[in-house]
Structures are given as C-alpha cells and as structure tokens.
N, C-alpha and C positions, 0 to 999 in steps of 0.2 A: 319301776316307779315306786315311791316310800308310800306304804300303807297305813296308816293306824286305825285300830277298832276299837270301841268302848260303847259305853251308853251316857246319853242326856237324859236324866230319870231314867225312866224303863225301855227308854227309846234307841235300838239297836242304830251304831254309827257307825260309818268310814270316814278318811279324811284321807286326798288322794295328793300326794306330792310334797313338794320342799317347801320348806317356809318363807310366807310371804303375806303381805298385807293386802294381799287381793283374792276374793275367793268367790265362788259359784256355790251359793246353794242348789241343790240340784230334789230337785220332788215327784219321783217318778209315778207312775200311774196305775189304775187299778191292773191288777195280778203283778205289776212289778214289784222289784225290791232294791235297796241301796247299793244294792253291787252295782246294777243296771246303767250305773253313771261313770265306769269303767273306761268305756270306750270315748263317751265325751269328755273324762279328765285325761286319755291319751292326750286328745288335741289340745287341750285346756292349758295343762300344767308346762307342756313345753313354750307356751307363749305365757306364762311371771304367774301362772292361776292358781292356786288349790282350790278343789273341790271337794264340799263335806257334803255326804248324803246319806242318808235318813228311810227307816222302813216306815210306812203306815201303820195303821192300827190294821191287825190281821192280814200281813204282808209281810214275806220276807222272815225274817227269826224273830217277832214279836209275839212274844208268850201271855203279855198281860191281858185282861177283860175291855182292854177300849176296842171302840166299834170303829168300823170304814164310813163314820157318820160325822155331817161337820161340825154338831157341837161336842164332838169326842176330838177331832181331829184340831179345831180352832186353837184351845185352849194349849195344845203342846206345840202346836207348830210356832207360837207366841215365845215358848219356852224355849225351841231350836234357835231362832231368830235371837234372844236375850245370848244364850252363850255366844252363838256368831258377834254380834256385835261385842261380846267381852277379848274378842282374840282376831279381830281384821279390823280394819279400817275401811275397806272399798269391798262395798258388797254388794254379787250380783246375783238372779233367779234361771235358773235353766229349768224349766218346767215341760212335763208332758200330759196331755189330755186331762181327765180328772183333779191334776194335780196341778196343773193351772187355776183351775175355778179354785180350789183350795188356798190356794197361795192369795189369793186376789179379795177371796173373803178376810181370812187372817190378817192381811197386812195392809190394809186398803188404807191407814194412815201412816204407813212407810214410805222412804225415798229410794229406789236402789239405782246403784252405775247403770247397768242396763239389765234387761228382762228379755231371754230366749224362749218363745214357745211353739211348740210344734205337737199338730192335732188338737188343738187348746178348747177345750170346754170351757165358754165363757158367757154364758148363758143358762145353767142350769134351772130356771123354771122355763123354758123353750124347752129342754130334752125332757123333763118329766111330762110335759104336757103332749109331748108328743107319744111319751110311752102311755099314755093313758087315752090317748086317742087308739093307739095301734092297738090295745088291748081292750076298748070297747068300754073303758071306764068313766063315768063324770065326775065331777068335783063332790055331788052329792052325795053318792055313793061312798066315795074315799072319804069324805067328813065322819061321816056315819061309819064305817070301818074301821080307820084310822090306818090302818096297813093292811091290803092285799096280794096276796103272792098268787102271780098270774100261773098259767099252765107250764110257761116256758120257764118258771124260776124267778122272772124280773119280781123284785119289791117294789110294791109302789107304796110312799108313807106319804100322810098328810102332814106329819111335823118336816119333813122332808120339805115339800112342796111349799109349807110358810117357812121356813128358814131360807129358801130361796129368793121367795117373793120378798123376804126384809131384808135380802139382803143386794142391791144392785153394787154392780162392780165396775171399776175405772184403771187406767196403767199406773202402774207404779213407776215407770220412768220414762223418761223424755226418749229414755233411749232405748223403744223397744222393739222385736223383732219377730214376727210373725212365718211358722212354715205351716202350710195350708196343704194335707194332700189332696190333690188334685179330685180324685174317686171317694173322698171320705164319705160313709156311708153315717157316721152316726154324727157328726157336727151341718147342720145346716151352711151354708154356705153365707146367705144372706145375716147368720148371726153374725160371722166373723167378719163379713162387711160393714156393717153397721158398729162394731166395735171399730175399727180401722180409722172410719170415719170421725167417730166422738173420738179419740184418742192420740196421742202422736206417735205412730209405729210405721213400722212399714209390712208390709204383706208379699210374700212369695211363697209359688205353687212348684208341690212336689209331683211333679208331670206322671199318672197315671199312677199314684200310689194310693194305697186305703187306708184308712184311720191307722192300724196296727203296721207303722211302719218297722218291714223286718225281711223282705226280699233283698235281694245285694244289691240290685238297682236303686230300689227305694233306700237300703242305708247309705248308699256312695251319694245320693242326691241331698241326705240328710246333712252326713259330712261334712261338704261342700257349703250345704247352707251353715254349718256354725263356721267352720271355717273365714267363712265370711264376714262373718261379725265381731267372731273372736277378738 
C-alpha cells in the first residue's frame, strides 16, 4: 500500500493509499501515533479511502514545544483539516478515545461524510471530575492551585477543566458510528448514552473489551465494526 510522509507545519504525517477524493482523517489517542492508523487504512483504502494521519503534540516523532493540551492541540488540528479540505472533496473522521473529544472540540462547526469512533471520550468535564473525585480533590482546592500532580502522576489543571466546561460537544455528521467497549473502565457508560441519544449515531458494544482495545479478540471485534461502516 502507497505511503507518503511529510509535515503540515511541524506536524509529522502519513497519507495511506492511491489517489482519491475520499479520505479518513484519522486521530489517534493518547500514547498513540499516526502510524497507528495502519491497520484501519488496510481496510480503508481497498474500499476508494485514503487515509491521512497526524502525530499529536508529544506523540509519535513530534519534536516541537506544543503540549497534549487543547488549546495547543485546537489550533493545528484547524490547520490539518485546512490542508484536507485543500486536496479531497469527501471528508471523513476515524477517531480514537482522547482523540474524539479533540476532534469534536476543533470542529464542531464542520460537516463530514461520516465519523468512526471507538472508546470515544465525549465528555471530558465528566472524566476530570471524576479524576478529582478519585483523587480526593475539590474545585476549591484546584482553583487555588491551578494544577495538581496527584501521587499516581494524573495532572489535574483547572484551565483544563474551564476549557471543558466552554466547551460542550455535538456529531459532526448525520452519519455517525459509535464502538463502545463493553468493560471500558475510563469512559462512563451513561456518558456515551446520553451522547447517542442527543445526537444521530448509532451505538455498538465490543463484547468484553477494555478501553485499550489491543487483544486479538478485541481487534477482530474492532475490525468487523469498521468494516461495517466502511
């Protein structure tokens, strides 16, 4: 399958397949990297796809000073999405966990073909609030702080937590698809229900898999689910 590599600004890229005016952004999730969308352009580019994917700030071969934060992340992911639309016509989102809620902040006055998301963070003042309950934190505290680094490593920020709070999130297409694993430990359940509900998607469970889908059974179930949509 035809590879190319380059940079959008500082922003290390791939772009997987033959030319075509249909393409997958693809935005993978925290510890990932743009290679990671590999296996989705296997399935991808043999049904008319290419797929271009993108490192994060501190992920994958990004050498520059941006942070894994989203007003670091907003602003260039704006900049991905400008070139895409300079070179496809039919653009669609394959997104994983963190990199859901990313997508959904940045482009929340976009249109795309359809939107794939699997383990999707879509609520992030829900997961801070929950990290700061597990860690014994209150709002007061955190105000007055501004950032604290718990025992186990977690950062908890309070500009974090108001860039959350202003920011609520909705589908970017009529035509979107939801993979739910089953055992997910860090997405509430009830968040991704209540998105389903407000939104026009559909919802399917990866039977007995955990957030970090990466066992054969959990990838063959993943497969299967884009497959489906593809």
């Amino acid at each position: 399958m035809r590879q190319t590599q380059f940079e959008i600004g500082k922003i290390p890229t791939v772009v997987y397949g033959d030319q075509s005016d249909r393409v997958y952004l693809y935005l993978h999730g925290q510890g990932g990297n743009k290679e990671e969308a590999l296996k989705f352009a296997e399935r991808a580019c043999v049904k008319g796809y290419q797929v271009i994917s993108i490192d994060f700030p501190q992920h994958g071969g990004r050498k520059d000073d941006a942070r894994f934060v989203p007003w670091d992340v907003e602003p260039e992911r704006k900049d991905v999405l400008a070139y895409v639309k300079e070179h496809w016509n039919n653009i669609s989102i394959r997104a994983v966990s963190i990199g859901v809620w990313f997508s959904l902040c940045a482009y929340e006055k976009e249109q795309f073909a359809c939107c794939l998301y699997s383990s999707p963070l879509l609520d992030m003042n829900i997961m801070i609030e929950g990290l700061m309950q597990m860690h014994g934190v209150d709002e007061d505290l955190l105000k007055e702080k501004k950032e604290i680094i718990c025992e186990d490593g977690t950062v908890l920020s309070w500009d974090y937590l108001m860039y959350a709070r202003q920011h609520s999130v909705h589908a970017l297409s009529e035509n979107t698809h939801i993979l739910y694993p089953e055992q997910d430990e860090m997405i509430p359940y009830e968040t991704v229900q209540r998105f389903v509900h407000d939104n026009p998607c559909t919802l399917d469970f990866a039977e007995g898999a955990h957030h970090w889908i990466h066992l054969k059974k959990e990838v063959e179930l993943l497969h299967a689910w884009e497959d489906r949509y593809l």
